[in-house]
C-alpha positions in Angstrom: 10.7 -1.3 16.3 8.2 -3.2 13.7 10.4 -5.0 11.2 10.1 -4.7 7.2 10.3 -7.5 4.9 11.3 -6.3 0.9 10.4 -9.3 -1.0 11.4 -8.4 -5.1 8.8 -9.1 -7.6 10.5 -9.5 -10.8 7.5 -10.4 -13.2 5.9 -13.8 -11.8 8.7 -14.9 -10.0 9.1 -13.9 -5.8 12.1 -13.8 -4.3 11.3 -13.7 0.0 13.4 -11.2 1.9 13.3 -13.4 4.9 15.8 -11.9 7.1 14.0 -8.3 6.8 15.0 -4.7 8.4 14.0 -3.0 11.0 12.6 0.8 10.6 10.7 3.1 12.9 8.3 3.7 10.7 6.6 2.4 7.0 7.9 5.8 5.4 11.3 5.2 6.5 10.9 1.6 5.2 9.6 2.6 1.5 12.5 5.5 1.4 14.9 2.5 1.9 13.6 0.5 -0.5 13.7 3.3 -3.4 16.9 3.8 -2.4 17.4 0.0 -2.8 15.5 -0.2 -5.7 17.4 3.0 -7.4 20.4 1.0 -7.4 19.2 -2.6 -8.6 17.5 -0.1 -11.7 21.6 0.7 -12.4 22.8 -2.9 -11.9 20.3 -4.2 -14.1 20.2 -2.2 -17.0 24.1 -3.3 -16.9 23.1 -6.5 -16.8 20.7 -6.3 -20.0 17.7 -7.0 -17.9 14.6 -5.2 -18.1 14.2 -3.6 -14.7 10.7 -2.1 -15.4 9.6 -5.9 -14.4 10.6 -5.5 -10.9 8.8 -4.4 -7.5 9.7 -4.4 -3.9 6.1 -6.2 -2.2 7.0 -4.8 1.6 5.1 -7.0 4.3 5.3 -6.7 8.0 6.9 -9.4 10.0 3.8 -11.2 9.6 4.0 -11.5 5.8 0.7 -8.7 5.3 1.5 -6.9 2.1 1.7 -3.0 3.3 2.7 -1.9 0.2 4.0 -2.0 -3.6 7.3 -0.1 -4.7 7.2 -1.1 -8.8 11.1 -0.2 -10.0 9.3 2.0 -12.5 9.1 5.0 -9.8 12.7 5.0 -9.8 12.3 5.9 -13.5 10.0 8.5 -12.5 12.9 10.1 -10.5 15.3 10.1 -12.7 13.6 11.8 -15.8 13.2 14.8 -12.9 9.6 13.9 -12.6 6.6 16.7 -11.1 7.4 17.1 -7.6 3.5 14.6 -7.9 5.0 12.0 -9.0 7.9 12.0 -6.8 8.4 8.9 -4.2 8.2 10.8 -0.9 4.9 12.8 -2.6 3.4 9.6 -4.2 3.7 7.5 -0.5 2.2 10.7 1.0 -0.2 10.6 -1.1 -1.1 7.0 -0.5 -1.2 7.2 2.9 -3.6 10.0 2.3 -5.9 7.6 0.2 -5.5 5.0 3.2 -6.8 7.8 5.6 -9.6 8.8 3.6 -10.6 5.5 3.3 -10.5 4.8 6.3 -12.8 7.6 7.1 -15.4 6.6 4.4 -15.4 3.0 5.6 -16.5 4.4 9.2 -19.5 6.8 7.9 -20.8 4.0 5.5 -20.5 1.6 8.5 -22.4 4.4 10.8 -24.9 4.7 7.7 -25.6 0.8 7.4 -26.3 0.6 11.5 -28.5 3.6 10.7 -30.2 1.8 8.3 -30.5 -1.3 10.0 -32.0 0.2 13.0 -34.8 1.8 10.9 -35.6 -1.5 9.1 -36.1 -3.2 12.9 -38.4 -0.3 14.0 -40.2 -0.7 10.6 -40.8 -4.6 11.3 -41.9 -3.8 14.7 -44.3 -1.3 13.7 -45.6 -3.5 10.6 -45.7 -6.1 13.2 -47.9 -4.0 16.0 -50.4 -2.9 12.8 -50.8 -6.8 11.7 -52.3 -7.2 15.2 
C-alpha cells in the first residue's frame, strides 16, 4: 500500500511529516488530510493564528510533491460552498486536468515525431536535388 507523507506549509516555514500514512489510494490520502486540515482550521483560530497560511504539501514516500491541500478549502466547506468547489469535486476535478494533460502531452509528442520525420525526408530530398 503506497505511503503518504502530509508535510504542513504554514507560510515559509515546512514542517516534514516524516513518519507518513499509509492509504490505498491518493484520494483516500487528500480526504484524510481535509479531514486533518478541518480540524487544525478549529485549533488554530483558538489559538489566534491565521490558518489561511497553512497547506498540507502531500509527497509520496519518495518526497515527489503529488499535491497541495491549502487550509483555505476547508473554508470553502464550511461557508456551504457550490457542490464545484467542494474538496471531493475540486480533487476530481484535478485529477481530471492531470488526465487531460496527460493526453495533450501524448498528441503534441505524436505531432513533434510527425514533424520531425517530415523535416528528415525534406533534408533528404533537398539533399538528392543538390546532386
Amino acid at each position: 500500500m503506497p505511503r503518504f507523507h502530509f508535510n504542513l506549509r504554514d507560510s515559509d516555514k515546512l514542517l516534514p511529516d516524516d513518519e507518513g500514512a499509509e492509504y490505498e489510494t491518493l484520494e483516500a490520502a487528500y480526504l484524510e488530510a481535509f479531514a486533518g486540515a478541518h480540524e487544525m482550521w478549529i485549533t488554530r483560530l483558538r489559538q489566534r493564528s491565521n490558518p489561511l497560511r497553512c497547506a498540507f504539501e502531500i509527497t509520496d514516500h519518495a518526497g515527489k510533491l503529488l499535491v497541495t491541500l491549502p487550509f483555505e478549502e476547508v473554508l470553502e466547506s464550511f461557508a456551504g460552498a457550490p457542490a464545484r468547489l467542494r474538496p471531493g469535486r475540486t480533487f476530481s476535478s484535478a485529477l481530471a486536468t492531470v488526465a487531460h494533460a496527460q493526453r495533450l502531452r501524448q498528441e503534441m509528442s505524436g505531432a513533434i515525431r510527425a514533424v520531425q520525420q517530415n523535416l528528415e525526408t525534406t533534408r533528404r530530398l533537398l539533399a538528392g536535388s543538390q546532386s
